[in-house]
N, C-alpha and C positions, 0 to 999 in steps of 0.2 A: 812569360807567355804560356810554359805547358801550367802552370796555377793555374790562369784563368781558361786555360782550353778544358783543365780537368774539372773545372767547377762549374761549367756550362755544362760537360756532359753529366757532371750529377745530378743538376737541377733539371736535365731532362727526362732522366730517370726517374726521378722523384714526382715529376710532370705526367710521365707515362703511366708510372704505378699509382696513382689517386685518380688516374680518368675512370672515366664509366662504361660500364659494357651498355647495349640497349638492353637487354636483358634488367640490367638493376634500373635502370631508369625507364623502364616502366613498370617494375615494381615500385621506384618510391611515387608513381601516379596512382597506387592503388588505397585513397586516403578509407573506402570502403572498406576495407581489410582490417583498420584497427577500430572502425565502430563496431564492425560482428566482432572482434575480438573482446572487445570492455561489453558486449550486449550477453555472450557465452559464457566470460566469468564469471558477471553476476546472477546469470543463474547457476551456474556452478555451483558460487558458496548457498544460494538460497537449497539448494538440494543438498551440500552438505549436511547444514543444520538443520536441516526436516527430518536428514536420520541422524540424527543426533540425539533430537527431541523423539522419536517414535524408541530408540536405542534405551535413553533415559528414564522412561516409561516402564519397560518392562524389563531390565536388569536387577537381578536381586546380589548384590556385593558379598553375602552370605554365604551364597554357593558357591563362588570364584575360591579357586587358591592361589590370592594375588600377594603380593610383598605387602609385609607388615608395615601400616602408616597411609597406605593406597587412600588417595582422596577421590573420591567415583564423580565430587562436583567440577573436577580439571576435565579440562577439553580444551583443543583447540582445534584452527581451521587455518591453514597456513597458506600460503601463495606465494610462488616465485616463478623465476625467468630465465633461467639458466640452469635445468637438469639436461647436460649435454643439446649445449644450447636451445631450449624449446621450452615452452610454460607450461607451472604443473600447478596442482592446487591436490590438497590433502585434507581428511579429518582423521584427528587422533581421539578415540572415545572406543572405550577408556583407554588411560593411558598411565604409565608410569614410567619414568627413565631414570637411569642412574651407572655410574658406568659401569657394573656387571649386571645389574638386573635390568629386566625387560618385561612388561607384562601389556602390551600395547593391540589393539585394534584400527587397522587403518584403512581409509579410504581414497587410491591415492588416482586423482586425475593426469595425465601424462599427455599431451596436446603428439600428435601424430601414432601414439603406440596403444591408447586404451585406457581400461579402469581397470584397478586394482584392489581387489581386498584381502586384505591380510591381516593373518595375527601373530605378530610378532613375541617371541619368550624366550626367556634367560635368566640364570639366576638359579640359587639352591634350588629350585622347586622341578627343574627340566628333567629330572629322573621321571617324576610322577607324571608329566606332562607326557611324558614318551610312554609314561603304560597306559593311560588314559588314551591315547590314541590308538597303542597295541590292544587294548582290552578290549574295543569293542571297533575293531578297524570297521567290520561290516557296514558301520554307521558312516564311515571315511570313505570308502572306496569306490568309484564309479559314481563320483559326487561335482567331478567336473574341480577336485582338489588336487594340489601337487606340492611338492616340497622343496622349498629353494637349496641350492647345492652352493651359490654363492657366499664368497670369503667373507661379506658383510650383509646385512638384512634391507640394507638400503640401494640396494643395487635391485630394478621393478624389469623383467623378462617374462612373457609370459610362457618359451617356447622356448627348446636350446637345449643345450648339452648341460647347463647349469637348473635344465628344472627336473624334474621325477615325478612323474604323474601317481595321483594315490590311486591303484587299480587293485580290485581282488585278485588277479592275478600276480602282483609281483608284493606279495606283503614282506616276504624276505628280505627284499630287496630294499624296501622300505626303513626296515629294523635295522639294519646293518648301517643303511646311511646315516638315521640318524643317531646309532651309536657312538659315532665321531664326533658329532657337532655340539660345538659349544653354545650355540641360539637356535630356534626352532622358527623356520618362519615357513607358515602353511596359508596358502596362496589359492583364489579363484581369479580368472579375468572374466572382463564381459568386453564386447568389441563395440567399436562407435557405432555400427551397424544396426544395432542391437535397440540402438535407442531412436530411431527414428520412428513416429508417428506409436511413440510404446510412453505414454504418460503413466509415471510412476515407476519405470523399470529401474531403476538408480537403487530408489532408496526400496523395494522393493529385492533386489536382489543383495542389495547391504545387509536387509534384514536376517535374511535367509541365511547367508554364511556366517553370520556371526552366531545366530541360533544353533549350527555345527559344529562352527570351531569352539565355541564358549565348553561344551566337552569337554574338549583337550584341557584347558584351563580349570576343569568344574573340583571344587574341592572332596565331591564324593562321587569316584570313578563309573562310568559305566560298561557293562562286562557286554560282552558277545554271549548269548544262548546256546 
């Protein structure tokens, strides 16, 4: 008898915990929610690849001091569903990976937190990366740029105790940090805001910071005056 009294109360346990709150049921009535959802994607990726191609265009591989073997015609455009539970979508152009070097530009979409652009770098070459960025900070600083402080390059914050804004005022402060680090990942965001009734502001503002950071990366350094 206590068997079957104790296995009545787990199956109504078990009863309890898979009921629904109203709250979720009537989100799962929200079938509108996952058509703007597949309708946002796909423009998403169609805005990836417009700066991709505008990217492709005007990049000369020449100038870069990128790891030897770097193929400039890789690119990708990635999508998933679970970056701390929420949908992201990304372009890597250009890109190169390998497990100590890094020489990547990315565009990374984050569903509730923003856009991201960044140039991600690691590898022999992050000595010269870091004086290309000290040589001519003036170019860097009050650029709406900041320098990630986190443990991995793939961890997207636009704000926190983990970012460092690139300001003329703190270039020391700058130096120092990234004398420690082993990747360099230098960072703008744009907010969702930002893109309302603003055709072109995406790959428009992709443009613009890669045109900045590509510096950092340029194989013949630019000095401050």
């Amino acid at each position: 008898l206590r068997y079957v009294k104790g296995l009545r109360e787990e199956i109504g346990r078990r009863m309890e915990a898979e009921a629904f709150s109203r709250d979720e049921v009537d989100f799962l009535k929200q079938a509108a929610l996952f058509t703007w959802k597949e309708l946002i994607t796909k423009k998403i990726r169609r805005t990836l690849e417009t700066l991709h191609d505008e990217l492709a265009e005007e990049i000369v591989p020449e100038a870069l001091l990128v790891p030897e073997g770097m193929d400039f015609t890789r690119w990708q455009v990635v999508r998933g569903e679970r970056l701390e539970d929420r949908p992201y979508a990304y372009l890597d152009f250009p890109q190169y990976f390998s497990r100590e070097t890094k020489f990547t530009y990315r565009l990374m979409f984050w569903w509730g937190s923003g856009l991201f652009f960044a140039m991600i770098l690691e590898g022999p070459a992050l000595e010269r990366y870091r004086e290309n960025l000290l040589g001519a900070y003036h170019r860097f600083a009050d650029r709406g740029l900041a320098l990630s402080l986190a443990e991995t390059p793939w961890e997207w914050k636009c704000e926190g105790p983990g970012i460092l804004p690139i300001l003329a005022k703190n270039r020391a402060q700058v130096a120092e940090a990234m004398a420690t680090r082993r990747f360099l990942k230098l960072q703008s965001c744009l907010e969702f805001e930002a893109l309302a009734g603003e055709p072109g502001a995406i790959v428009r503002k992709g443009g613009e910071v890669f045109r900045l950071l590509r510096d950092v990366g340029a194989r013949e350094p630019r000095t401050d005056s």
